[in-house]
KOLKOL-102549 format. One line per field, with one value per residue: residue in one letter; residue number from 0; x, y, z of N, C-alpha, C, O in turn. Coordinates in pm, 1 decimal, always signed. Layout:
REM KOLKOL-102549
res <- [A;...]
n <- [NUM;...]
n.x <- [X;...]
n.y <- [Y;...]
n.z <- [Z;...]
ca.x <- [X;...]
ca.y <- [Y;...]
ca.z <- [Z;...]
c.x <- [X;...]
c.y <- [Y;...]
c.z <- [Z;...]
o.x <- [X;...]
o.y <- [Y;...]
o.z <- [Z;...]
//
This chain:
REM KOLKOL-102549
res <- [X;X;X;X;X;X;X;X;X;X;X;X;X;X;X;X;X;X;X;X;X;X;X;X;X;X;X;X;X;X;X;X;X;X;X;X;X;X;X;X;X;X;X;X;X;X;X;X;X;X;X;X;X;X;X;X;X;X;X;X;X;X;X;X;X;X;X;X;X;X;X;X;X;X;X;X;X;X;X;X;X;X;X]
n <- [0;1;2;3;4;5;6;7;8;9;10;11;12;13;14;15;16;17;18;19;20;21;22;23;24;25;26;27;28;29;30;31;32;33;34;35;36;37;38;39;40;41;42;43;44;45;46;47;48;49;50;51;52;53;54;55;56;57;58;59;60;61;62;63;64;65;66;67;68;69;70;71;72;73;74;75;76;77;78;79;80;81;82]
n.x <- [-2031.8;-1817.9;-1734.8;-1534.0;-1370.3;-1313.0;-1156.4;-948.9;-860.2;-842.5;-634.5;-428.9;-354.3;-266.4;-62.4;+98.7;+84.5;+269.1;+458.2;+601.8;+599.9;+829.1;+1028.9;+1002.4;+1153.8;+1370.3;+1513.7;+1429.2;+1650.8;+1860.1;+2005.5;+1931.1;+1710.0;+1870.2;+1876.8;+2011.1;+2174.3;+2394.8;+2544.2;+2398.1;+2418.0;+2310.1;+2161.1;+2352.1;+2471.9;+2242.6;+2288.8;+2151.5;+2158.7;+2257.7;+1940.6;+2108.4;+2335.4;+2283.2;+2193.2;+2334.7;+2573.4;+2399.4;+2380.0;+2588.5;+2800.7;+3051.3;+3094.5;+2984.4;+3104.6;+3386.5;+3304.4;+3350.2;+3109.5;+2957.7;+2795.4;+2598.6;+2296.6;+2232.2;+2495.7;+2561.1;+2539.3;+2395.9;+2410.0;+2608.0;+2953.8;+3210.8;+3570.9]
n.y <- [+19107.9;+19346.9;+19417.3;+19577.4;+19477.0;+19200.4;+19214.9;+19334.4;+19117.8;+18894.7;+19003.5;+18975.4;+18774.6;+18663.6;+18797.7;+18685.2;+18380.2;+18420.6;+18522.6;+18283.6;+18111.0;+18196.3;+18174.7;+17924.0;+17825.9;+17939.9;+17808.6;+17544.4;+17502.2;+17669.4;+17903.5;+18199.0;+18260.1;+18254.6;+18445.4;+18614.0;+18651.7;+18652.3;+18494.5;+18295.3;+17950.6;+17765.2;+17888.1;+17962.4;+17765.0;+17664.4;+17841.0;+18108.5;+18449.7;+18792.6;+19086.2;+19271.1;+19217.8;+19038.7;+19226.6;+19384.1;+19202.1;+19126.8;+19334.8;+19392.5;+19501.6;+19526.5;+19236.3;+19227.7;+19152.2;+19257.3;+19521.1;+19567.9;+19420.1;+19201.0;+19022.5;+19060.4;+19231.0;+19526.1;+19607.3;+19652.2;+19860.3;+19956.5;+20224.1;+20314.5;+20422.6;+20269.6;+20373.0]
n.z <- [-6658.5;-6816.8;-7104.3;-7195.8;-6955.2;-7004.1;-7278.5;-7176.1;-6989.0;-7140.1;-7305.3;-7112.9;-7014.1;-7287.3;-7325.2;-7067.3;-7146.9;-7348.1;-7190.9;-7026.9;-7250.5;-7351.8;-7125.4;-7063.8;-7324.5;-7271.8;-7048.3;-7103.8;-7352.4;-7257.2;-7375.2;-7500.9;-7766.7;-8129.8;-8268.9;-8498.5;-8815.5;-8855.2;-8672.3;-8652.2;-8643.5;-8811.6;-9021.0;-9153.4;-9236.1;-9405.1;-9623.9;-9572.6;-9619.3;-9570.8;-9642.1;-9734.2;-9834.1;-9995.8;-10187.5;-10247.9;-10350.2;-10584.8;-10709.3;-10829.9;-10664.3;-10457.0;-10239.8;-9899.4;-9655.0;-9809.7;-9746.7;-9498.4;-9336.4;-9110.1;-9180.9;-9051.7;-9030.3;-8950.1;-8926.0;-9194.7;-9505.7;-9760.2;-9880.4;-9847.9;-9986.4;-10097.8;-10069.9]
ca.x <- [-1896.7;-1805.2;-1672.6;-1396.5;-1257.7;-1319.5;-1078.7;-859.7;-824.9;-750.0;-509.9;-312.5;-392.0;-230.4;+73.8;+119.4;+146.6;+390.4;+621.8;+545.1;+633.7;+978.6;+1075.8;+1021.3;+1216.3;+1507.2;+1500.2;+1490.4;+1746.8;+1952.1;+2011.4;+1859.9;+1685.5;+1979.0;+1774.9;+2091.0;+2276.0;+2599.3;+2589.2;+2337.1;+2476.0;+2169.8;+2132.2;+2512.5;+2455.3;+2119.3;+2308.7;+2072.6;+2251.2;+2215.9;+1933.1;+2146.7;+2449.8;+2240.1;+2121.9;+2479.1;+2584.4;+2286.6;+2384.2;+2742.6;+2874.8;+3130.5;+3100.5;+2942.2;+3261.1;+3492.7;+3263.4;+3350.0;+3001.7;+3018.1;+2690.9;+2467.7;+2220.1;+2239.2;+2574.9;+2534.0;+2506.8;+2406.9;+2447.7;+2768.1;+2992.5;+3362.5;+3660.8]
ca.y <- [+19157.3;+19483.8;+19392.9;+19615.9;+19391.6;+19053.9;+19215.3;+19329.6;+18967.7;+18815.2;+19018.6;+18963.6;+18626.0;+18627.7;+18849.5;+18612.7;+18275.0;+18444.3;+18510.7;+18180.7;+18042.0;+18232.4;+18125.5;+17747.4;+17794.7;+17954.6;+17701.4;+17436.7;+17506.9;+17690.5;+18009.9;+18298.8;+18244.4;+18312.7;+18514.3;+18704.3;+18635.4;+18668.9;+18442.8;+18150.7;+17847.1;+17674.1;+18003.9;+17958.8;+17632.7;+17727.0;+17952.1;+18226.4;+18565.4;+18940.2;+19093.7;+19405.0;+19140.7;+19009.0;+19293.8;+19395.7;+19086.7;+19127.8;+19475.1;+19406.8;+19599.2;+19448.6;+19155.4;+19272.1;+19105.9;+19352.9;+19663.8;+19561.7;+19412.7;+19123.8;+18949.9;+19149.0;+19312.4;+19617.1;+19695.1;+19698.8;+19985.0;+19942.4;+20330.9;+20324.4;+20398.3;+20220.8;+20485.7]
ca.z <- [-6666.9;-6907.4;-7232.4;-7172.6;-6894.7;-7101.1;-7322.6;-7117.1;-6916.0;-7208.1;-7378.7;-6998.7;-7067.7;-7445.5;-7281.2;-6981.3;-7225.0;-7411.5;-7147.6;-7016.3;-7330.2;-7402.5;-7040.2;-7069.7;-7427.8;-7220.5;-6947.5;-7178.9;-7429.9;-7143.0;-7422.7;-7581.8;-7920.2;-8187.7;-8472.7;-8600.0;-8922.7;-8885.3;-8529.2;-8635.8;-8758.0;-8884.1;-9097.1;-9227.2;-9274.8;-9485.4;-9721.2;-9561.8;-9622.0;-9533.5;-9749.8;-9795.5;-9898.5;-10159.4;-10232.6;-10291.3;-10476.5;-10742.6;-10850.7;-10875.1;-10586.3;-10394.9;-10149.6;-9807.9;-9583.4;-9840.2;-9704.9;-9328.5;-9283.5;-9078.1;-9159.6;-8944.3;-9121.4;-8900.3;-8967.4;-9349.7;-9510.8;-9911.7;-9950.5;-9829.2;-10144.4;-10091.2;-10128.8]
c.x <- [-1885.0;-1738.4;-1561.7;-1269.3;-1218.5;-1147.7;-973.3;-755.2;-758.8;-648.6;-402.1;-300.9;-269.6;-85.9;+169.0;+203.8;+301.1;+491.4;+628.1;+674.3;+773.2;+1050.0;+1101.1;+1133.9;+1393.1;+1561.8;+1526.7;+1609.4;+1892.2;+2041.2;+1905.9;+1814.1;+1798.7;+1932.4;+1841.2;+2135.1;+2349.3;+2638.1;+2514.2;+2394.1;+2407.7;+2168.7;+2230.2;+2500.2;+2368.4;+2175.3;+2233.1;+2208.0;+2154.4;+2097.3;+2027.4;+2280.9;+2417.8;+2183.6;+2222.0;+2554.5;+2502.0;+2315.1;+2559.2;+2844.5;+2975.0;+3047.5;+3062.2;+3055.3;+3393.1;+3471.9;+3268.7;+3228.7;+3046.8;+2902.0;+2569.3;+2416.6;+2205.5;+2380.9;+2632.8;+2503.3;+2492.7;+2437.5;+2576.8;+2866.1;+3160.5;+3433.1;+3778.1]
c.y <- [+19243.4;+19412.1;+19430.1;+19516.5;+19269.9;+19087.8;+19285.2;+19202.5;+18907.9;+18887.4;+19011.8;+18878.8;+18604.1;+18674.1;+18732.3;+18420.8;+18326.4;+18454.9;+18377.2;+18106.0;+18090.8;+18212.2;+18052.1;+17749.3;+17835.6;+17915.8;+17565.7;+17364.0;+17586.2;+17833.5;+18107.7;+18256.2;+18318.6;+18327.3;+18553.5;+18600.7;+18542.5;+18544.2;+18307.4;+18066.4;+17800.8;+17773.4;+17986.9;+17854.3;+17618.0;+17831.5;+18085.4;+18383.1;+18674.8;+18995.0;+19198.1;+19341.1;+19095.9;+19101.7;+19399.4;+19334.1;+19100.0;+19272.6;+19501.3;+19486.0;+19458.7;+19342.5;+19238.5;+19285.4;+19229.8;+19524.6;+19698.6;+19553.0;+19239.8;+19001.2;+18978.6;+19308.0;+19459.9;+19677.2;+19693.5;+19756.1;+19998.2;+20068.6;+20371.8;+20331.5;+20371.5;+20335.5;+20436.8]
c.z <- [-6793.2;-7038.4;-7270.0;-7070.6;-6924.3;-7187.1;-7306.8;-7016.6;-7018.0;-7302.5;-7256.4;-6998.5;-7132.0;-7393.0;-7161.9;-7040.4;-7335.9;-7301.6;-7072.7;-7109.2;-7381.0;-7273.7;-7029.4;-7210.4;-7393.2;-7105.2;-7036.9;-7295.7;-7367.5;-7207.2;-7519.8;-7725.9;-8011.9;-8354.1;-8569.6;-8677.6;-8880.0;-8770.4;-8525.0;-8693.5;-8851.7;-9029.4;-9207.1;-9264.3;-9435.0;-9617.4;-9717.2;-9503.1;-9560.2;-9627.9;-9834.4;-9872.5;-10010.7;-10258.1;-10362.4;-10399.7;-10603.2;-10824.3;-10873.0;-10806.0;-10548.9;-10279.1;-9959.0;-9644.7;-9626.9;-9778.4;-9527.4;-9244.8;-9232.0;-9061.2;-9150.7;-9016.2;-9055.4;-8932.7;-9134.7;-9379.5;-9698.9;-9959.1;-9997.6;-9959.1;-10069.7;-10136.8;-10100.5]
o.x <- [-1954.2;-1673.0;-1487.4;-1150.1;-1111.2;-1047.8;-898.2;-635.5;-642.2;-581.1;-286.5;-182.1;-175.6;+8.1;+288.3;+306.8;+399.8;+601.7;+748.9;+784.9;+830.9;+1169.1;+1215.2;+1214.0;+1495.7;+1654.3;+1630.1;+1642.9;+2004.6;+2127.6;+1818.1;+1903.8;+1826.2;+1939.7;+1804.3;+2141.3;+2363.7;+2751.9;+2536.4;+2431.9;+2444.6;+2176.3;+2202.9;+2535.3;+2413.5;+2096.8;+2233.7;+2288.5;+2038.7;+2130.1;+2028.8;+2331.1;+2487.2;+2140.2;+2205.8;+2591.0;+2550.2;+2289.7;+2624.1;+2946.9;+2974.8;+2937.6;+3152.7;+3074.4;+3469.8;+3555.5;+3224.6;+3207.4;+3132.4;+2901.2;+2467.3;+2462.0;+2148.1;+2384.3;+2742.6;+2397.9;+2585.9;+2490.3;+2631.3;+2853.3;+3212.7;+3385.1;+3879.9]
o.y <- [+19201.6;+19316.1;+19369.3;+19492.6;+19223.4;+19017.7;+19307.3;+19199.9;+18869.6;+18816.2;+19040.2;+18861.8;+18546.6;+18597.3;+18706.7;+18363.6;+18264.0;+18401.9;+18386.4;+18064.3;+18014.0;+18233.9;+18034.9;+17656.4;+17794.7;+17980.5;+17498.9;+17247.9;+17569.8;+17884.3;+18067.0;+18214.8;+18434.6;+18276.3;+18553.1;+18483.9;+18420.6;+18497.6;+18220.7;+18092.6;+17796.3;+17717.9;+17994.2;+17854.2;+17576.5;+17887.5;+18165.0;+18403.5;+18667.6;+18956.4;+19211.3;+19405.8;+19099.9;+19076.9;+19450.3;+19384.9;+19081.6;+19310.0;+19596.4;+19530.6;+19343.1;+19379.6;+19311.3;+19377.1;+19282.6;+19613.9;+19790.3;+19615.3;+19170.0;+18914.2;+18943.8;+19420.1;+19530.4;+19795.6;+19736.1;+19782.7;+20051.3;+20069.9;+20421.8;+20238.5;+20455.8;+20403.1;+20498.5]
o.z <- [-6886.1;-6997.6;-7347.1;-7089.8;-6885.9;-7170.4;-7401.7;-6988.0;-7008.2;-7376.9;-7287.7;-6971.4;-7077.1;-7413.6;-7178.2;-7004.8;-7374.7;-7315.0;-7051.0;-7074.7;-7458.0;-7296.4;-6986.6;-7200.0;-7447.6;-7056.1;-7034.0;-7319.2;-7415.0;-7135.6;-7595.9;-7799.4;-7981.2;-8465.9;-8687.1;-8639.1;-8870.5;-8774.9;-8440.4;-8807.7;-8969.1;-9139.0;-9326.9;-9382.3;-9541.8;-9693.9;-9811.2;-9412.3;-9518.9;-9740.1;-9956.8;-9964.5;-10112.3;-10370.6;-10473.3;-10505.7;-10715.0;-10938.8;-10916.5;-10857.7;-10591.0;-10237.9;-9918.3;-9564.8;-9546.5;-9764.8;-9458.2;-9140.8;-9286.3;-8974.1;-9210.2;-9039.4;-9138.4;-8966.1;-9170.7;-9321.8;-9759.3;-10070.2;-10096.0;-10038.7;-9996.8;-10227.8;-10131.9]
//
């Protein structure tokens, strides 16, 4: 057998367990993995912030919430200058 198709089998393989494995995790928990910010509790819970909020906080800008960011590191904008 070619060496090319070895490693082609198993990277369909390696692709196959993964979806596999993010199927059984949304079958068994009955929702989507909840990676964001602004929307995890565990995270909120954790004191885990935005980095662009802390990034914010450490140089003395304003508060990330006062710049109409709502957590979510996508709609933060550190350039952004308040007017």
């Amino acid at each position: 057998m070619p060496t090319w198709l070895i490693v082609l089998l198993c990277s369909i393989a390696a692709v196959a367990l993964f979806v596999v494995g993010m199927s059984l995790t949304l079958m068994l928990k009955g929702h989507h993995i909840d990676s964001e910010i602004s929307t995890n509790k565990n995270m909120q819970r954790l004191g885990i912030r935005c980095a662009v909020q802390e990034s914010r906080e450490d140089s003395g800008q304003t508060d990330c919430a006062d710049a109409g960011c709502s957590g979510n590191c996508s709609a933060c904008d550190i350039e952004k200058e308040d007017s």
